[in-house]
C-alpha positions as CSV (number, residue, x, y, z in Angstrom):
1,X,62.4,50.8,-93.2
2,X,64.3,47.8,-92.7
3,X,67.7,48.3,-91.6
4,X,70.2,46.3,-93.8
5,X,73.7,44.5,-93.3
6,X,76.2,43.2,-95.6
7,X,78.5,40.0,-95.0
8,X,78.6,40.4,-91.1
9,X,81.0,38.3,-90.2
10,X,80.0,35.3,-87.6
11,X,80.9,37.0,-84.3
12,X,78.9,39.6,-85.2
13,X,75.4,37.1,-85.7
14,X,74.7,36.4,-82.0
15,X,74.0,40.4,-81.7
16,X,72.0,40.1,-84.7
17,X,69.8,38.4,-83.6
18,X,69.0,39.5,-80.4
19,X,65.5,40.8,-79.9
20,X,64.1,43.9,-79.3
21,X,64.1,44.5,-75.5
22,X,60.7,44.6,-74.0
23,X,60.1,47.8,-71.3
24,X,59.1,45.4,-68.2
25,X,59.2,48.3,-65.8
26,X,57.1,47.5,-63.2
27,X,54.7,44.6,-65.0
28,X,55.8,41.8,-62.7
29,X,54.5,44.2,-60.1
30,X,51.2,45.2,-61.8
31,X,50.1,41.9,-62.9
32,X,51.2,40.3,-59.3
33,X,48.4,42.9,-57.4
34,X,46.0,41.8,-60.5
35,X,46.3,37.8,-59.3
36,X,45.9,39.1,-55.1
37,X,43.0,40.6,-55.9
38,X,41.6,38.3,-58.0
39,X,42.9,35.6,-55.8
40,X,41.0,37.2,-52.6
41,X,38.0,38.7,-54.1
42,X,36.8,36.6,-57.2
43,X,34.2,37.8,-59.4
44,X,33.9,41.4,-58.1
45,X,37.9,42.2,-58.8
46,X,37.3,40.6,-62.6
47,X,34.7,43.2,-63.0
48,X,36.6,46.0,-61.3
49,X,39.6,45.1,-63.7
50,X,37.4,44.7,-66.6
51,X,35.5,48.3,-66.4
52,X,39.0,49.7,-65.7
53,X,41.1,48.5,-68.3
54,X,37.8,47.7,-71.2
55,X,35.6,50.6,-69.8
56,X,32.4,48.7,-69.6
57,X,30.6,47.6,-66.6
58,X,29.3,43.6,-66.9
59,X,26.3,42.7,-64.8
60,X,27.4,38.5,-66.0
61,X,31.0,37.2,-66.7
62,X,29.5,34.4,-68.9
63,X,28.3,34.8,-72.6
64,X,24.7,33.5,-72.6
65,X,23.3,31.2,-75.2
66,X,21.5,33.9,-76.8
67,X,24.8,35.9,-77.6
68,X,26.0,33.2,-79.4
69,X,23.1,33.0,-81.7
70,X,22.9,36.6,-81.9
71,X,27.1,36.2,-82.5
72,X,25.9,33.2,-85.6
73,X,23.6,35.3,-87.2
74,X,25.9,38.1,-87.6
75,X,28.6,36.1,-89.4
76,X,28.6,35.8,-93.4
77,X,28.6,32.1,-94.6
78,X,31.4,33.1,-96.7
79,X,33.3,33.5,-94.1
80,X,31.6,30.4,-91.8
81,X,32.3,28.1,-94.9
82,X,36.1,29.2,-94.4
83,X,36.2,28.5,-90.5
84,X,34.4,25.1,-91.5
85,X,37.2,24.1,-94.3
86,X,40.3,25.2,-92.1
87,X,38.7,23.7,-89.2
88,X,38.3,20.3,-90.8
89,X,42.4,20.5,-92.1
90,X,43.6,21.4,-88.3
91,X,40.9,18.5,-86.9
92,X,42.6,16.1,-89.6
93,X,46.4,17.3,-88.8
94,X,45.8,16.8,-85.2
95,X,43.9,13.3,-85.4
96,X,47.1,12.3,-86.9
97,X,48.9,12.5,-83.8
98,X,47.5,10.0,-81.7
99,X,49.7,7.5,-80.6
100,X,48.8,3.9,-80.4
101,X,50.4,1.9,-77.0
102,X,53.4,-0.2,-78.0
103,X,55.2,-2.3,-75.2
104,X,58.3,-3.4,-75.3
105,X,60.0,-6.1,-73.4
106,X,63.3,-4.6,-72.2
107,X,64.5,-7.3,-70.4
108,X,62.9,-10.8,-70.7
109,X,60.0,-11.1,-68.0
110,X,60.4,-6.9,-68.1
111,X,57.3,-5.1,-69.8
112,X,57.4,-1.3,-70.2
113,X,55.1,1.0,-72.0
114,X,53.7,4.7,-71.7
115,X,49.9,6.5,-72.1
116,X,48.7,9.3,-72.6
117,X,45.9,10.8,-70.5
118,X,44.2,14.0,-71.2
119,X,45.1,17.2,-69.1
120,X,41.0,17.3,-67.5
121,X,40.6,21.2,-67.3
122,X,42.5,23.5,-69.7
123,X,42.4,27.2,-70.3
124,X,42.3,29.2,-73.7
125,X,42.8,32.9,-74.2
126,X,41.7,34.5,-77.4
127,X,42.8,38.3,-78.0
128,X,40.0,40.2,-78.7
129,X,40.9,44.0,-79.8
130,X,42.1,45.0,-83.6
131,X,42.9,41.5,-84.1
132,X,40.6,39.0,-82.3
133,X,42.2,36.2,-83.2
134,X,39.5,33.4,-83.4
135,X,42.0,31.5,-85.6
136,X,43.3,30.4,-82.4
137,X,40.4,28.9,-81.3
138,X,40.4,26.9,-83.5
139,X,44.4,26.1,-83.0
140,X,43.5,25.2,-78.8
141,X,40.2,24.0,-79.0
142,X,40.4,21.3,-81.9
143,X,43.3,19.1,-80.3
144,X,41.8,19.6,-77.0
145,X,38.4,18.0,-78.0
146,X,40.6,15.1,-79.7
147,X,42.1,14.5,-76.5
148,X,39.2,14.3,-74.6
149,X,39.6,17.4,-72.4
150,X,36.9,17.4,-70.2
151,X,36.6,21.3,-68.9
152,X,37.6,23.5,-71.5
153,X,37.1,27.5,-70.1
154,X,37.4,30.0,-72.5
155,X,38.8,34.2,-71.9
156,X,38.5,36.9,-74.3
157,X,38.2,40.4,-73.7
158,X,34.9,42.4,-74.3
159,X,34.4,45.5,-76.3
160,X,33.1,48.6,-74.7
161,X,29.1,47.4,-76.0
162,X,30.2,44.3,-73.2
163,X,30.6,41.9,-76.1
164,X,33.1,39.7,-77.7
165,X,33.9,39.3,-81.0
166,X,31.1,37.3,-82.6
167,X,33.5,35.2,-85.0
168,X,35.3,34.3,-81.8
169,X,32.3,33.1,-80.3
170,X,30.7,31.5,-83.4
171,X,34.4,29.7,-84.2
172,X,34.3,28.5,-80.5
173,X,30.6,27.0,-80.6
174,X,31.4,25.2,-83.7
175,X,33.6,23.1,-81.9
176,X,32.0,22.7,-78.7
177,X,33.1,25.2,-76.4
178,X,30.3,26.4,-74.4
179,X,32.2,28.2,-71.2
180,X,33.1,31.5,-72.6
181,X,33.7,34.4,-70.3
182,X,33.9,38.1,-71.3
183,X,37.1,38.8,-69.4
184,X,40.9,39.5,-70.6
185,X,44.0,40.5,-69.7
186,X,46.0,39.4,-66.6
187,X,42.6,39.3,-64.6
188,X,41.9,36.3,-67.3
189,X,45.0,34.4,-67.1
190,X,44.3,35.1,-62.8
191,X,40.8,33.9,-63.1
192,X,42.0,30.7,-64.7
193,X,44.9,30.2,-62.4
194,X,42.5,30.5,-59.1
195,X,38.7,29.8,-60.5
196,X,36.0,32.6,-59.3
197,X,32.0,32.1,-58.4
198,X,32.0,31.9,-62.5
199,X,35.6,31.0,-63.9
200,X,36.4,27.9,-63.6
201,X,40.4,26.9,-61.7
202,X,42.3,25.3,-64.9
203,X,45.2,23.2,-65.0
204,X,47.0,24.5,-67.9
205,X,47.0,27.6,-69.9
206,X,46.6,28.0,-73.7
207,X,47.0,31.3,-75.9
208,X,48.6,34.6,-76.8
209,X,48.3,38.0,-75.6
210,X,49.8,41.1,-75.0
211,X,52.8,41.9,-72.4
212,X,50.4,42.0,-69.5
213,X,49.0,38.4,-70.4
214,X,52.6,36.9,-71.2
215,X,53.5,38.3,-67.6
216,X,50.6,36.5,-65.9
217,X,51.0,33.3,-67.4
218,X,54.3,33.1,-66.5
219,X,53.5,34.4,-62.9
220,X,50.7,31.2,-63.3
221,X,53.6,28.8,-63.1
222,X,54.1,29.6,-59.5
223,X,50.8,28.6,-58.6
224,X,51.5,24.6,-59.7
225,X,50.0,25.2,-63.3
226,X,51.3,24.6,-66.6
227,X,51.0,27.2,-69.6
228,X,51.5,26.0,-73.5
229,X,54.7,27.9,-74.6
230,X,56.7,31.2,-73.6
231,X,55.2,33.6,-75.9
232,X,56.8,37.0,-77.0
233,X,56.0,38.7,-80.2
234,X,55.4,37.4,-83.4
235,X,58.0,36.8,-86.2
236,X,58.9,35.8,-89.2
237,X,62.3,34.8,-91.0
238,X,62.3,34.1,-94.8
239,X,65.2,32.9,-96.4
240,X,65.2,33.8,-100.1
241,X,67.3,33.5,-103.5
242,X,67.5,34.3,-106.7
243,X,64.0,32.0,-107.4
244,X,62.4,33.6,-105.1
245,X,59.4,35.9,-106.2
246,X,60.2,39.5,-104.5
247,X,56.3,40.1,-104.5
248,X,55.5,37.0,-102.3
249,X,58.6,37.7,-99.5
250,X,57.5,41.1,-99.1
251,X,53.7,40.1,-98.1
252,X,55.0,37.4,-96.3
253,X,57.2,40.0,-94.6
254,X,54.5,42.8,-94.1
255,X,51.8,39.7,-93.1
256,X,54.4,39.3,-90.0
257,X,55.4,43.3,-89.4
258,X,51.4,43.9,-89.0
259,X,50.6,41.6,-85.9
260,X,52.2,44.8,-83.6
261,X,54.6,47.0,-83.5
262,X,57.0,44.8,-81.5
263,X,56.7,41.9,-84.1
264,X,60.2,40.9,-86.1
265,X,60.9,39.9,-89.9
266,X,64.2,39.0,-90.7
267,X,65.1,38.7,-94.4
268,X,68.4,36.6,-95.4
269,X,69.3,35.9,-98.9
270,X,72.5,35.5,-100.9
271,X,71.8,38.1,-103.8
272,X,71.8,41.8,-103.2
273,X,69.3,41.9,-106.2
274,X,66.7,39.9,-104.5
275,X,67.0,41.8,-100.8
276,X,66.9,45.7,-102.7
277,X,63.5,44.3,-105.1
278,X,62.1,42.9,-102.0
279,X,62.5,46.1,-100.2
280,X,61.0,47.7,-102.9
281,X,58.5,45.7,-103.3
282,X,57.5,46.1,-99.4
283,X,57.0,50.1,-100.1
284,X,54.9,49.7,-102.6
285,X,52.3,47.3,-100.7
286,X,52.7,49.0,-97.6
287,X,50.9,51.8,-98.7
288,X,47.2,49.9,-99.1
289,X,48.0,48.1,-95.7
290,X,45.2,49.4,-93.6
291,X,47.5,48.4,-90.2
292,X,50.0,50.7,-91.9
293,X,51.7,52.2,-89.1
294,X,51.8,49.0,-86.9
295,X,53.7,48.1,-89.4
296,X,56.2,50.6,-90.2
297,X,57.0,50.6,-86.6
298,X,57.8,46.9,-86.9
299,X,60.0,47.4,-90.1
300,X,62.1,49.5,-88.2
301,X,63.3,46.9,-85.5
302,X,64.1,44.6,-88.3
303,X,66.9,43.4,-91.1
304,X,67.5,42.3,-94.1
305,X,70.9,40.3,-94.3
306,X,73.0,39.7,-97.0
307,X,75.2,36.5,-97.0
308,X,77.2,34.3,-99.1
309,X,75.3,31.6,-99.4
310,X,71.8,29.7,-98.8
311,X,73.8,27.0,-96.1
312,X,75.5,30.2,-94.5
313,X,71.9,31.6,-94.2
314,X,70.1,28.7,-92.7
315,X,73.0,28.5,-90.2
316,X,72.2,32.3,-89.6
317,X,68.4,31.0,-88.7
318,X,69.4,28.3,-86.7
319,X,71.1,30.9,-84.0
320,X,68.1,33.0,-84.5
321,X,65.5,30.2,-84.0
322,X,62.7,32.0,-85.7
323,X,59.0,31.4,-85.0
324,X,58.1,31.1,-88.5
325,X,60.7,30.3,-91.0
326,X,60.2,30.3,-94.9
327,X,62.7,28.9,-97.2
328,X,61.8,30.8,-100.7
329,X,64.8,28.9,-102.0
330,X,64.8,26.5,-105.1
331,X,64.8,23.2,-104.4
332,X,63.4,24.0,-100.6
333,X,63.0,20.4,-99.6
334,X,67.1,19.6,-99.9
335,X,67.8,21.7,-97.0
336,X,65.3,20.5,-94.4
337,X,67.7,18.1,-92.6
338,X,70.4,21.2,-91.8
339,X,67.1,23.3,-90.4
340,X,67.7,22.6,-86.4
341,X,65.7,25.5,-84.9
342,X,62.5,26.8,-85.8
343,X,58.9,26.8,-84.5
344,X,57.0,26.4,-88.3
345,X,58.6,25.9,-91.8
346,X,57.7,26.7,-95.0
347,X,59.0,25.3,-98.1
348,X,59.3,27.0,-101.2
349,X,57.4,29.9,-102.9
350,X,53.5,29.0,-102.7
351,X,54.0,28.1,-98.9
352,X,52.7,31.4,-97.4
353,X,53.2,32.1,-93.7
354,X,49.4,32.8,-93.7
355,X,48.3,28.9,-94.4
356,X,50.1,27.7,-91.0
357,X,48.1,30.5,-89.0
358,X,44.9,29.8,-90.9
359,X,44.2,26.5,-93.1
360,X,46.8,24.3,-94.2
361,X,46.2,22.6,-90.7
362,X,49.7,22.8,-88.6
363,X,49.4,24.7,-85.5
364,X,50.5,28.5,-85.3
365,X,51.0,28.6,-81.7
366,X,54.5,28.4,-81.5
367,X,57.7,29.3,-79.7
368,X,58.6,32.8,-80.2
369,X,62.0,35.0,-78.7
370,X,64.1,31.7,-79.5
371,X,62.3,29.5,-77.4
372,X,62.6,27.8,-80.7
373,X,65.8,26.0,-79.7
374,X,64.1,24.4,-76.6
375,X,60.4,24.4,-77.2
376,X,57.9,23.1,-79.9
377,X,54.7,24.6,-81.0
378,X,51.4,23.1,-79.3
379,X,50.0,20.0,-80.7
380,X,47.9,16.9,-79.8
381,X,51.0,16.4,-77.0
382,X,50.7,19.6,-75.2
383,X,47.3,18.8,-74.1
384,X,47.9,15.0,-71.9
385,X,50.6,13.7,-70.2
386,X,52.5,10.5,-70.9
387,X,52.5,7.7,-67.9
388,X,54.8,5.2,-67.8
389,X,54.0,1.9,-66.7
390,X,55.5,-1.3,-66.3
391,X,55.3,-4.8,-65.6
392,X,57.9,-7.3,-64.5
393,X,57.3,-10.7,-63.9
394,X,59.2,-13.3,-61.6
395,X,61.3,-14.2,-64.5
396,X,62.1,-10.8,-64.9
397,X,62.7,-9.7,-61.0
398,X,65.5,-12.7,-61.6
399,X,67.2,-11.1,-64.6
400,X,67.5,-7.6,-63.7
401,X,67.0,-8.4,-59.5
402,X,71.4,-8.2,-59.4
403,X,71.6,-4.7,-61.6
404,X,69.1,-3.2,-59.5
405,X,71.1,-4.5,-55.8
406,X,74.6,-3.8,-57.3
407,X,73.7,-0.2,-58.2
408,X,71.4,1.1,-55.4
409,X,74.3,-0.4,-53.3
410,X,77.0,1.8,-55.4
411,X,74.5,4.7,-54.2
412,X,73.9,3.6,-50.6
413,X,70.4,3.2,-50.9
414,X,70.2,0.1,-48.9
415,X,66.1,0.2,-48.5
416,X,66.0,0.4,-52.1
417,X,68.5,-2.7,-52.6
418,X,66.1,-4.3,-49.8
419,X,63.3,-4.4,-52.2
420,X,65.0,-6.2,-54.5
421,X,66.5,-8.3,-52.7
422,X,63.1,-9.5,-50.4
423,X,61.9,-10.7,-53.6
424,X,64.7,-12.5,-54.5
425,X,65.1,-14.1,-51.4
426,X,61.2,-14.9,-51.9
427,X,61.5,-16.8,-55.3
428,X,64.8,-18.3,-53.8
429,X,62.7,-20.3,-51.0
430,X,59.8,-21.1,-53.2
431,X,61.6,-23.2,-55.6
C-alpha cells in the first residue's frame, strides 16, 4: 500500500518527490527504426508494425463511413447523452478563450498588436486498449474546431477484429472528425510526423500514450514539428484536512492509481487521523475495483505525507508540481493565490478529479513529471500561433527613429542603424 512519512524535514522534499524512474533501455532506439521505416516505406511499414505489435492484418488504414455507423449504432444513448452534455461544457469553456485584437499605441505614431492564426494540420492520438480514452477526443478536437483547424488526422490503435473502439469513433464523428486511421503506437506518432499514401503529414501533435508514444513524439520534435505537452504518467496530489471526507480522497486517489501501474497519488495532510481513515478507506474500495491490480501496483510507488500544516503542504505541492491537484481543505478558495505549480486544481470536497477528465469542461491534458512548473495544460492557445504586427507612422519613425540608431550603434549593427536613419534623413528633406 502506500508508503507513509512523518514530518520530513524540507531537505528531505526534493527526494520526495522525485518520480518513479521509467526503464528507457533501448526505446529511443526502437522507436527511431519505427520512424526510418515508416519514413522510407509509408503505408506498408504501418501495416507491418500494426500486425506485429496489434496482431491483425488491415487491408485499409482509414475507418470507412460505414464503421462509423456500425460504431453509432452500437453505443447506448445513455451514454451518447453523456458525451453530448460534457461535450457542450468543454465546447463552452473553450469558446471562452478567444481573444479579441487590442492595439496599443506604444509610442505616439507607434501601433502594435498580435493574432492568432490557427495551426492548419494537427494530429490527435487516442489510446485505444483497456482504456480507450475517447474523452480525449473530445479534449483535442473541440478547441481545434473553434480554432478553425483545417486538417484534423486522427490515430488510434485497432483491436485484433481490425477495429477501434466505437465510442472513440462515435465521440470523434460528433464533432466532425472524419480522418480516422486504425493505427497506434510509435508507427502513429511516425505517420503523422512524415504523412503516408493515407496519413496525412501534421504540424503538431496532440494526445497521450504509452512509453513507446511519449518516445516518438518527442523524437517528432526533430523533424520541425510541435507536440502539445511532455507527457509521463498520470497523477494525482490531494491535499486534505480535518474537513475533508476520507471516502471522497480515497476514490479520488484510487480514480488516479488505476490509469496504470506507473501512475502517482500523493496524499498530504496535517492530521494523522485523516491520512490512517483515508488509507483505510482506500482498502476497503479497492477490493470492487475491477483494475484492481493496476492499481495496487500504483499504490506502491506512492505516499502519503504527514505535515504540520495546510500552507507547509501546499508548499510541499508546489516542488512536486502535480498534474492534478485537489485541495479537500476548508475554505479551499483562500489558498489559491499561494498555489504556483500545478497542471488542474480542484477546490474543496465535491470537486472530484473525475469532472476535469470528463465534464465540468477544463481540459485534462496536462503537464505531468513536473512539467507543471514550466508548461500549461492544452487549451484554445495550444492550437494557433500569436503574430505580432505593427504599424508605425512618420510621426512615429521620428519619436522612436533616435532609440533605435543609439542602440543598434551600442551593438554595432550599423545596417540596422541605416534603416533608421534613411528614413530619417527622408522625412528630414521632405519638410
Amino acid at each position: 500500500m502506500i508508503r507513509q512519512y512523518k514530518y520530513p524535514p524540507v531537505y528531505e522534499w526534493k527526494s520526495l518527490c522525485e518520480r518513479p524512474l521509467q526503464n528507457q533501455e533501448n526505446l529511443s532506439e526502437q522507436v527511431k527504426s519505427v520512424f526510418d521505416k515508416v519514413k522510407i516505406n509509408g503505408d506498408k511499414a504501418l501495416k507491418f508494425y500494426t500486425e506485429k505489435f496489434d496482431k491483425v492484418s488491415l487491408e485499409d488504414l482509414k475507418v470507412s463511413e460505414s464503421e462509423i455507423i456500425e460504431a453509432e449504432q452500437s453505443v447506448s444513448d445513455e451514454l451518447k447523452s453523456a458525451i453530448k452534455i460534457a461535450s457542450e461544457n468543454i465546447r463552452k469553456f473553450h469558446n471562452s478563450q478567444q481573444e479579441e485584437k487590442k492595439i496599443i499605441e506604444t509610442t505616439k505614431g507607434a501601433f502594435c498588436w498580435r493574432e492568432s492564426r490557427v495551426i492548419e494540420s494537427i494530429g490527435i492520438y487516442i489510446p485505444g486498449g483497456t482504456a480507450p480514452l475517447f474523452s480525449t477526443v473530445l479534449m483535442l478536437g473541440i478547441p481545434a474546431n473553434i480554432a478553425g483547424c483545417k486538417n484534423i488526422a486522427l490515430c488510434s490503435p485497432p483491436d485484433k477484429n481490425g477495429k477501434i473502439n466505437p465510442t472513440i469513433l462515435f465521440t470523434a464523428n460528433l464533432i466532425g472528425i472524419k480522418n480516422i486511421f486504425k493505427v497506434g503506437g510509435s508507427q502513429a506518432i511516425a505517420g503523422l510526423t512524415f504523412g503516408t499514401e493515407t496519413i496525412p503529414k501534421v504540424d503538431k501533435i496532440f494526445g497521450p500514450g504509452n512509453q513507446y508514444v511519449t518516445s516518438a513524439k518527442q523524437l517528432a520534435l526533430n523533424y520541425n514539428l510541435a507536440i502539445d505537452i511532455p507527457a509521463g504518467p498520470s497523477e494525482v496530489l490531494v491535499i486534505a484536512d480535518e474537513s475533508s471526507v476520507p471516502d471522497f480522497v480515497a476514490a479520488d486517489l484510487l480514480s488516479q492509481a488505476e490509469h496504470g501501474t506507473d501512475s502517482q497519488v500523493i496524499l498530504l495532510s496535517n492530521s494523522e487521523k485523516i491520512i490512517n481513515e483515508i488509507n483505510i478507506e482506500i482498502k476497503k474500495q479497492l477490493k470492487d475495483l475491477p483494475r484492481k491490480e493496476i492499481a495496487e501496483i500504483a499504490l506502491q510507488n506512492s505516499k502519503s505525507i504527514l505535515l504540520n500544516s495546510i500552507d507547509e503542504a501546499i508548499q510541499f505541492s508546489n516542488i512536486y508540481a502535480p498534474e492534478h491537484l485537489i485541495l479537500a481543505v476548508e475554505n479551499a478558495e483562500n489558498f489559491t493565490d499561494k498555489i504556483k505549480n500545478a497542471g488542474s486544481v480542484f477546490l474543496g470536497n465535491y470537486s472530484p478529479e473525475s469532472a476535469g477528465d470528463y465534464a465540468s469542461g477544463t481540459n485534462h491534458t496536462l503537464p505531468t513529471n513536473g512539467f507543471a512548473k514550466n508548461y500549461s495544460g492544452v487549451s484554445l492557445d495550444s492550437f494557433v500561433k500569436k503574430i505580432t504586427f505593427q504599424n508605425i507612422t512618420k510621426k512615429g519613425i521620428q519619436n522612436i527613429g533616435k532609440t533605435i540608431e543609439l542602440m543598434a550603434e551600442a551593438e554595432e549593427l550599423m545596417a540596422h542603424k541605416n534603416a533608421v536613419s534613411v528614413r530619417l534623413k527622408y522625412l528630414e528633406n521632405e519638410s
